[in-house]
C-alpha positions as CSV (number, residue, x, y, z in Angstrom):
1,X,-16.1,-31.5,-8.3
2,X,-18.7,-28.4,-8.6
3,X,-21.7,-28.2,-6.4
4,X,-25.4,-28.7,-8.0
5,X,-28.5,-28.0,-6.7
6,X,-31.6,-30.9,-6.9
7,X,-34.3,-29.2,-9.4
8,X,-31.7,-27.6,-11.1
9,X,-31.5,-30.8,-13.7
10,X,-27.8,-30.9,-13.3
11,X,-26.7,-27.4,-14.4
12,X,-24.0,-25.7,-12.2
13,X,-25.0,-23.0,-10.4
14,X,-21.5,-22.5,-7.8
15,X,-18.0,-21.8,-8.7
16,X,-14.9,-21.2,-7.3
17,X,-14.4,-17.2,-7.0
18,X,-11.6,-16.1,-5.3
19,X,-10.7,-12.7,-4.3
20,X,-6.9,-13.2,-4.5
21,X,-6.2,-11.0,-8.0
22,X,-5.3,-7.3,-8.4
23,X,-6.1,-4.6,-11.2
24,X,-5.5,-6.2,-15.1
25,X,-5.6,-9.6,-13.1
26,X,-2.0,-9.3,-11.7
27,X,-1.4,-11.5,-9.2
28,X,1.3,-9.7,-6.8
29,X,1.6,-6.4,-5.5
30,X,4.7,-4.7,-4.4
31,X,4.5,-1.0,-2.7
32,X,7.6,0.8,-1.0
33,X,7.2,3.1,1.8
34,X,9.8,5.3,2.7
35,X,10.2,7.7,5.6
36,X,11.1,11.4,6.8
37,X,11.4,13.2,3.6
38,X,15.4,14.3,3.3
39,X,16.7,15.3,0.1
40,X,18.0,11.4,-0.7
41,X,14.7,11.3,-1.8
42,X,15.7,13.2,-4.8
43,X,17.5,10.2,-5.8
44,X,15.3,7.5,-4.8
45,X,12.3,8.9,-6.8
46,X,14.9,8.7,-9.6
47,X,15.4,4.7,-8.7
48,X,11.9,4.3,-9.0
49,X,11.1,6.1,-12.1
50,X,13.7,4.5,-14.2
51,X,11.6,1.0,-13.3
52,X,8.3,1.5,-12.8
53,X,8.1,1.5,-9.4
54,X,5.8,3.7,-6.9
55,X,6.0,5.0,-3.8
56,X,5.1,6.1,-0.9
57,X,6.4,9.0,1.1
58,X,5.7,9.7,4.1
59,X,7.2,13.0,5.1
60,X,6.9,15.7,8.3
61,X,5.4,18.8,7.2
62,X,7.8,20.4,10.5
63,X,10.8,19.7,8.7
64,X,10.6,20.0,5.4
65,X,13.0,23.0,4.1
66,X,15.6,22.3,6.8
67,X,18.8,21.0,6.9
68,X,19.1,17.9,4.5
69,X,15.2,17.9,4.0
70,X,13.1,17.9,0.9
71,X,12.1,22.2,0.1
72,X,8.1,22.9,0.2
73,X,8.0,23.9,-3.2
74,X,9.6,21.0,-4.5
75,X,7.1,18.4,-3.3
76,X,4.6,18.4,-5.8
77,X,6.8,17.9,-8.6
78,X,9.5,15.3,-6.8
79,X,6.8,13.0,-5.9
80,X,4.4,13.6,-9.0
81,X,3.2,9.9,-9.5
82,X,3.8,8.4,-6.2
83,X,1.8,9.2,-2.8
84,X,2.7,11.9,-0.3
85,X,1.7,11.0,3.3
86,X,2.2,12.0,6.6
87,X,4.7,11.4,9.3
88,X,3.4,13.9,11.6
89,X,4.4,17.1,11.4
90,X,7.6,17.0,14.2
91,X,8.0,13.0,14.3
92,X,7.2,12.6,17.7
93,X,6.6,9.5,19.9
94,X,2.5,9.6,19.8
95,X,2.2,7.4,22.8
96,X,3.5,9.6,24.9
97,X,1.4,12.5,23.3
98,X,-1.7,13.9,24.8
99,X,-5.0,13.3,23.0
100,X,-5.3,16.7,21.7
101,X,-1.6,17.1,20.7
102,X,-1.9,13.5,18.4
103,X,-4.7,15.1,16.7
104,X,-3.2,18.3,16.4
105,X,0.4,16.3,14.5
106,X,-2.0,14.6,12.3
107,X,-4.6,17.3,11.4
108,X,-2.0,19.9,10.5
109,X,0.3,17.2,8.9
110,X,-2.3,16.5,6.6
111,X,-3.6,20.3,6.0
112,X,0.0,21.1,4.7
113,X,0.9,18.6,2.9
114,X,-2.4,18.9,1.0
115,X,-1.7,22.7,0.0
116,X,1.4,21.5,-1.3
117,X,0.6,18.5,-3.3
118,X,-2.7,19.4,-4.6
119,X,-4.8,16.0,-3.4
120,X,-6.7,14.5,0.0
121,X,-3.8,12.9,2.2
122,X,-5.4,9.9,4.1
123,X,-2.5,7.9,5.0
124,X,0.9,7.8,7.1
125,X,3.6,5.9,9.1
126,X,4.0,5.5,12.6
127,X,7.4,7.7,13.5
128,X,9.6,5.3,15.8
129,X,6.9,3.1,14.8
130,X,4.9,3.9,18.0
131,X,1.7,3.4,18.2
132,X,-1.0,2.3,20.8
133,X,-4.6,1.7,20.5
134,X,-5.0,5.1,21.7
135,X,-2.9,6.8,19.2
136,X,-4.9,4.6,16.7
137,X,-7.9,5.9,17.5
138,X,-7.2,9.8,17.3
139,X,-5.4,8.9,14.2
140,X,-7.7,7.3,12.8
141,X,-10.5,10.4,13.8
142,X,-7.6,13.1,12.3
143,X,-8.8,11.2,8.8
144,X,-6.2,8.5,8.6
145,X,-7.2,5.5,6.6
146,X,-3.7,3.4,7.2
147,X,-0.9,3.8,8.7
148,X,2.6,1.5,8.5
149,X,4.5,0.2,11.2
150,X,8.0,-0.9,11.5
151,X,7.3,-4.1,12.6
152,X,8.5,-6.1,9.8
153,X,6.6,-9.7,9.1
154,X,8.8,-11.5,6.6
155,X,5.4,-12.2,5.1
156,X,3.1,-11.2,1.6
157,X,-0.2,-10.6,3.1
158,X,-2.5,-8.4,4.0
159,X,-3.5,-6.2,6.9
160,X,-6.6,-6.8,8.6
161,X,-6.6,-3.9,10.2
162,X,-4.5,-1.0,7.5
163,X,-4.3,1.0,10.6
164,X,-1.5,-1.4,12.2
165,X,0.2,-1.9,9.0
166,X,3.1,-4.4,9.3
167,X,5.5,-4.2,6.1
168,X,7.1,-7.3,5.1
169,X,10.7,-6.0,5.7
170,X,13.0,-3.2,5.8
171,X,15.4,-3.2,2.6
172,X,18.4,-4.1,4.8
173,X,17.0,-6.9,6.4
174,X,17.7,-9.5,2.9
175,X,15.3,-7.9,0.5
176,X,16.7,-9.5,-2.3
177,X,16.2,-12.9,-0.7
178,X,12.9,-11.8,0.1
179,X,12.2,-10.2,-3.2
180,X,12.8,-13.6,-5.0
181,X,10.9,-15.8,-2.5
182,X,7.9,-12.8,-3.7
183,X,8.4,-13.7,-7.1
184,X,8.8,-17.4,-7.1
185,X,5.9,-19.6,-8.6
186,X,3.8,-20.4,-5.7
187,X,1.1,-23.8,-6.2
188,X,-1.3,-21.8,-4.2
189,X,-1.1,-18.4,-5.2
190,X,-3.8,-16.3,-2.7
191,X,-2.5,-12.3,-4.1
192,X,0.8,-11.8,-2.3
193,X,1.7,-8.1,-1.3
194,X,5.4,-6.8,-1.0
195,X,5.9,-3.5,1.4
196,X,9.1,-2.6,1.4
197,X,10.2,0.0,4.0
198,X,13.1,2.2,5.1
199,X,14.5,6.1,4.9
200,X,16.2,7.1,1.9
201,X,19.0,8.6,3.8
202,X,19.8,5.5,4.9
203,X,21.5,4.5,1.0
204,X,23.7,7.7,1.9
205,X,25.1,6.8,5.5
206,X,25.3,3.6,4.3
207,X,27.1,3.5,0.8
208,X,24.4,1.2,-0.7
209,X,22.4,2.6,-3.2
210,X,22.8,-0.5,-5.1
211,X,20.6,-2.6,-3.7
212,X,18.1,0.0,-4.3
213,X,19.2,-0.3,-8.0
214,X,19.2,-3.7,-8.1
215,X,16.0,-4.3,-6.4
216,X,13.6,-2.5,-8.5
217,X,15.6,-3.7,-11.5
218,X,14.8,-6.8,-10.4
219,X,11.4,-5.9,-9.6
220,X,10.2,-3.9,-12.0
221,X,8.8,-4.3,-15.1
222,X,7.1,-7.6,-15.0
223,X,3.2,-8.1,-16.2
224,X,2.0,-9.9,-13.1
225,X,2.9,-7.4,-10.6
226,X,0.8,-4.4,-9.8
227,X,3.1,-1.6,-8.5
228,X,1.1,0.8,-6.8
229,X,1.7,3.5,-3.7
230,X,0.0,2.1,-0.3
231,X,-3.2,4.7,-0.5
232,X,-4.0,2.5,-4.1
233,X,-3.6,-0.8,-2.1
234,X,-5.8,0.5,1.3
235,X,-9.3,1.8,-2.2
236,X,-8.4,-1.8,-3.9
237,X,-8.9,-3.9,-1.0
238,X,-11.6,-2.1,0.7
239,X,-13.5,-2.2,-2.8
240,X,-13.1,-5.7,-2.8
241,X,-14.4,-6.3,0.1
242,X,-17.2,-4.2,-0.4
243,X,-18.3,-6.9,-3.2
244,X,-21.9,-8.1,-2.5
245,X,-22.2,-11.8,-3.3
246,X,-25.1,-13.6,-4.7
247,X,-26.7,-16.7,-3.5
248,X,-26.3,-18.9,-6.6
249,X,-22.0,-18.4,-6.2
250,X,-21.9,-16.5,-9.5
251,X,-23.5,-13.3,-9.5
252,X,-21.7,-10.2,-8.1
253,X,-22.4,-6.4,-7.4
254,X,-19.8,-3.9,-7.0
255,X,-21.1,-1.1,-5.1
256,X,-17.8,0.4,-5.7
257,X,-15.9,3.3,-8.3
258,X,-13.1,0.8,-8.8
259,X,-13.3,-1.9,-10.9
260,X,-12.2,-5.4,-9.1
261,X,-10.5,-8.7,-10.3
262,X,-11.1,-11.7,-9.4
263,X,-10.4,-15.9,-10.2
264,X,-13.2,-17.4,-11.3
265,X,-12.4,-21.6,-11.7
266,X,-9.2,-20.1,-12.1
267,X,-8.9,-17.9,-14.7
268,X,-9.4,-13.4,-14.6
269,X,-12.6,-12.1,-14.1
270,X,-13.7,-8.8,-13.9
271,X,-15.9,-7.0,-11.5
272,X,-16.8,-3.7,-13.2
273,X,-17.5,-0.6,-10.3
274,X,-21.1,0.0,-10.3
275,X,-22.1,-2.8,-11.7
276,X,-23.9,-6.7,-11.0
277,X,-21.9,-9.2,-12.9
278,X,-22.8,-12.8,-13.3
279,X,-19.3,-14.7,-14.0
């Protein structure tokens, strides 16, 4: 039953708007993030391309052009349409790093792998997945907005904090289980998001490129998924919860440049960036 206010004569003035929906109203998201930057990429972008998916890569400016490593001049085009983030430039273990050396791995991570994909790098993953309050911190100072951990949840929600990043699981560890439990019809569906995690290479040493294949074949291609690279996930949440609220339940601003969905007694709603809506 809606809400009314006395001296209203009866007319509603609430409804139920929930911030649970993702851009054209889709209701789950599903980003992979995969590590280190060896030339298995090559193969994995081709995965994803073939089904719609994007990704993230989060590579080591140190190492690229080395020995089984992704070539400098090749970035930009291998990973046009997906996200290139950082890894720190010699993947070291960033706890036991001193302040100004932490800085210094993300500061001139990010510098070269903006010269060579063109674009403002804000993100990364934790190498070893280490990470401390600390290392958060600096990391955060060097211009990081989020950064993934390895510490996988089993779980479709979001962070609280995109800093400490927990994926939902590493494609070895049953994503296809995992993937269907994503998809199933839920009663209560509150905007589930899929990271999936790993290293490319790993398809290589491990003879199973197929359940890459069959994964995004799987995945892809469905209207009530958003696939988007982690970076598009950190601006679409953080505009929606910049949303200013009205008193009366119904009327919205978004302060924002990105325009946010929403359910409004249960069916897609809008938000338009820059603009006050009254649903």
């Amino acid at each position: 039953m809606k809400k009314t206010i006395a001296g209203f004569r009866g007319k509603r003035v609430c409804m139920k708007v929930e911030f649970t929906l993702f851009p054209g109203g889709a209701t789950h998201a599903l980003t992979l993030s995969y590590d280190d930057g060896t030339v298995h990429d090559r193969r994995l972008v081709e995965i994803f391309n073939t089904y719609g998916i994007r990704g993230t890569f989060h590579l080591n400016s140190g190492t690229l052009g080395t020995e089984n490593h992704i070539r400098p001049d090749e970035v930009a085009a291998l990973y046009a349409g997906h996200e290139v983030s950082c890894h720190l430039v010699t993947h070291p273990f960033p706890v036991y790093q001193a302040d100004t050396a932490v800085l210094r791995e993300g500061l001139d991570d990010r510098a070269a792998l903006e010269a060579l994909c063109g674009y403002v790098v804000r993100g990364m993953s934790y190498p070893f997945g280490n990470y401390n309050a600390r290392v958060i911190a600096l990391l955060r100072a060097a211009g990081m907005e989020y950064s993934r951990t390895t510490r996988s949840t089993g779980a479709f929600a979001l962070p609280e904090d995109f800093m400490a990043w927990h994926p939902t699981c590493h494609h070895r560890e049953n994503a296809l289980d995992k993937l269907d439990e994503f998809l199933a019809p839920q009663r209560f569906d509150n905007g589930r998001v899929f990271d999936l995690w790993g290293h490319s290479y790993e398809f290589h040493d491990h003879d199973n490129w197929a359940l890459m294949e069959e994964f995004c074949k799987r995945a892809g291609g469905r209207a009530d998924t958003w696939y988007a690279t982690n970076i598009q996930i950190v601006d679409y949440v953080h505009a929606r919860r910049a949303i200013r609220a009205g008193t009366d339940g119904r009327t919205f601003f978004n302060p924002t440049a990105t325009d946010v969905w929403v359910r409004a007694d249960g069916e897609a709603a809008v938000l338009p960036a820059g603009q006050l809506t009254r649903l």
